[in-house]
DRENFITOR-189717 format. One record per residue (C-alpha): x, y, z. Coordinates in steps of 0.5 Angstrom, whole numbers, plus 500, padded with zeros to 3 digits. Layout:
BEGIN
    x    y    z
    X    Y    Z
...
***
This chain:
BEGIN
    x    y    z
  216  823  330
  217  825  323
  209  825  322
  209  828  328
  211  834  326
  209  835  319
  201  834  322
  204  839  326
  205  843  321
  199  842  317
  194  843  323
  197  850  324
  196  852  317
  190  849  318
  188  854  323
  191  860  318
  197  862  323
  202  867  319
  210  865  320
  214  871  322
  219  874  316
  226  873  317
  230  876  322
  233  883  320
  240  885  320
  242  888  327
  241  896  326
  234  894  322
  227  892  322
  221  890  318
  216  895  315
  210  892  312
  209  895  305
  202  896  305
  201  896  297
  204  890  296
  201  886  302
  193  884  303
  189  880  307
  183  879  302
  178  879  309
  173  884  304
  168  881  299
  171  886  293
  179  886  291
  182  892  293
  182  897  287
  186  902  290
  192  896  290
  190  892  285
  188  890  278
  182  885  277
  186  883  270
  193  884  269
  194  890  265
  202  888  264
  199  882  261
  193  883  258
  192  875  255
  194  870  258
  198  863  254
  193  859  249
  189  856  251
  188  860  257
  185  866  257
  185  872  262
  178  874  265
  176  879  271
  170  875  272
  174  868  275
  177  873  281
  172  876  286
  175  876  294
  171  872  299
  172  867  305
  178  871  307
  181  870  300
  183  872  293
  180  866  289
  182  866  283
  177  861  279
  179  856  272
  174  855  268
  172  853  261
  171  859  255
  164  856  251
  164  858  245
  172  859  244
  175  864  242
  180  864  237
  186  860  240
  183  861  247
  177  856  250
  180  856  257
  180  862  263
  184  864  268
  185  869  272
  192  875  274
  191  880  279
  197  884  278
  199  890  283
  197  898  282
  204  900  283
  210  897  279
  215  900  285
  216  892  288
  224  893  291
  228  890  296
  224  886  302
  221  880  303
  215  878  300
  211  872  301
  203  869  300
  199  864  304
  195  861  299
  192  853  296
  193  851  289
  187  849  285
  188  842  283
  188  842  276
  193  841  270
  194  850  270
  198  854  274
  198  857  280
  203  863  282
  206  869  286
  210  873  283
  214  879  281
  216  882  274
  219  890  271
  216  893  266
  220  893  260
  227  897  260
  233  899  256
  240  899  257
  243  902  250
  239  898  243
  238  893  248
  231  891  252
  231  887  258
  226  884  264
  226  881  269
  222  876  273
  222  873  280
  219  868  281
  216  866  288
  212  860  287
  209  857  281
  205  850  282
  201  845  279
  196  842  284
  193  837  278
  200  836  274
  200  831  269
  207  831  266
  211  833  272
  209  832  279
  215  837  282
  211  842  281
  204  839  286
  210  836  291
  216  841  291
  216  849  291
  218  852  285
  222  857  284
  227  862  279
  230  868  277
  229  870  269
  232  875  265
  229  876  259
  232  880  253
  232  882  246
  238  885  242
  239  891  238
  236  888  232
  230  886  235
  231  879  235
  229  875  242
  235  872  245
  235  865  250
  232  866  257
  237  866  262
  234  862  268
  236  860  275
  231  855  278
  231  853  286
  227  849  289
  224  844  295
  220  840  298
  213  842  301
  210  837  307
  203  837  303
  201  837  296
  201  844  294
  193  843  292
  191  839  299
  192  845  304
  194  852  305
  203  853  304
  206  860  305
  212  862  300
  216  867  301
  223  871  298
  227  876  301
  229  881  295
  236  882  298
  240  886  293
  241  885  286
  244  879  286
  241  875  291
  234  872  292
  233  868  299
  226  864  299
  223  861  305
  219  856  306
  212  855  312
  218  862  315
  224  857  314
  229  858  310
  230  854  304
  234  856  298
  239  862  296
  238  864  289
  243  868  285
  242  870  278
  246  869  272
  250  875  270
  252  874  264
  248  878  260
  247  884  266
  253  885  272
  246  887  277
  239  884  273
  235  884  279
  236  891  281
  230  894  278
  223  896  280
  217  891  279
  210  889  280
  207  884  283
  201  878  280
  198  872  282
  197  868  277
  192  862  274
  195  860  267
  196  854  262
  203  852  260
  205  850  253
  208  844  256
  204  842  261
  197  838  259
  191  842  259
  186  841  264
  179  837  261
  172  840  262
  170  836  267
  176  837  271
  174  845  271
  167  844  272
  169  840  279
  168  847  284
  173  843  289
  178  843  285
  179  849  280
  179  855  284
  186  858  287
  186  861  294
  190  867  297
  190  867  304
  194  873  304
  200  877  301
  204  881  306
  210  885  304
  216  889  307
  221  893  307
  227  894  311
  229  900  316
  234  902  320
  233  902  328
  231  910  331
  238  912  334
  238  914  341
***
């Protein structure tokens, strides 16, 4: 019955089917949030929504570089392809790609993308973060993490099997130096490797203290930040990116690996976003 069910699923995301967003609170419903939500059926990325190369993020992690080159929008997707960097550059000599939101006005709502990893030792990602913000002589931003994969993990599998998920805030002190990232990770199991077919990740922003992520429209897990350092850290306006990266402490992927066209590209299927709003009264 079990297999039943997971091939179900599997046939469903197949076909593309969306999953509905979760129910709203009594006296609310859903309003999409149009420039944080696409369905990539064009053949150019929207620039009226996004950025082709993050400029929130100019470079990416070494060895990985950013280039608007590897994104281009086709087949009804946003596909975002890795590649080697031939000749190197500087510590750079592989590429990546992050596509980032025009507006950085991202609140509370609930967001969610449908996408396939590639399956290949780098990232792929959906995510959200602030601009840089101070409070006193002190300099904070927060990210929230909806998923990050790794369809061709070679060190930690958790990130091909499981949707990964966290809550950083990252701060600097009043003397400039870089204090320890406070992070809250979640995570669950996914029904296929995240490589293998098409998963939809979602998360309902609901206050400054509290993150609800789902998973396929099920619900998975509730993250609620630390808040050691700020009482409210997720309280802040953010931008959103979707993102191939290499980690520093993930093995880089080989040239042959990111010559194998089925393997090294990222699809974003779509990215829809909402808003609440309150019922009209009669």
């Amino acid at each position: 019955m079990r297999n039943a069910v997971i091939w179900s699923i599997l046939f469903v995301g197949s076909l593309g089917w969306g999953f509905a967003q979760p129910a709203a609170p009594k006296g609310y419903h859903w309003v999409k949030n149009g420039a944080f939500s696409d369905e990539f059926d064009g053949d150019v990325l929207d620039s009226s929504k996004w950025f082709d190369r993050s400029p929130y993020w100019k470079n990416g992690r070494p060895p990985a570089d950013f280039r608007a080159s590897n994104v281009s929008v086709k087949d009804g997707n946003l596909q975002i392809k890795n590649e080697v960097l031939d000749p190197a550059e500087g510590v750079y000599n592989l590429t990546g790609g992050a596509v980032a939101s025009k507006s950085a006005e991202a609140s509370y709502g609930y967001y969610e993308v449908r996408m396939k990893a590639s399956g290949v030792s780098m990232s792929s990602t959906f995510w959200l973060k602030t601009p840089t913000y101070k409070e006193g002589c002190k300099t904070y931003k927060s990210e929230l993490d909806i998923v990050e994969a790794i369809g061709g993990a070679k060190k930690f599998a958790a990130f091909k099997y499981k949707m990964k998920s966290n809550a950083h805030l990252f701060v600097t002190d009043c003397d400039g130096n870089k204090q320890p990232t406070s992070s809250t990770p979640g995570e669950t199991n996914l029904v296929a490797a995240v490589d293998s077919v098409y998963h939809v990740f979602g998360c309902w922003w609901k206050d400054a203290n509290t993150l609800e992520f789902y998973y396929n429209g099920d619900y998975a897990f509730t993250i609620h930040p630390d808040t050691t350092e700020r009482k409210t850290p997720f309280d802040r306006p953010m931008y959103m990116h979707l993102v191939t990266e290499t980690y520093s402490w993930e093995v880089p992927p080989t040239k042959e690996e990111l010559a194998d066209k089925t393997k090294n590209v990222t699809y974003y299927d779509w990215v829809r976003s909402y808003t609440l709003a309150p019922d009209d009264k009669k």
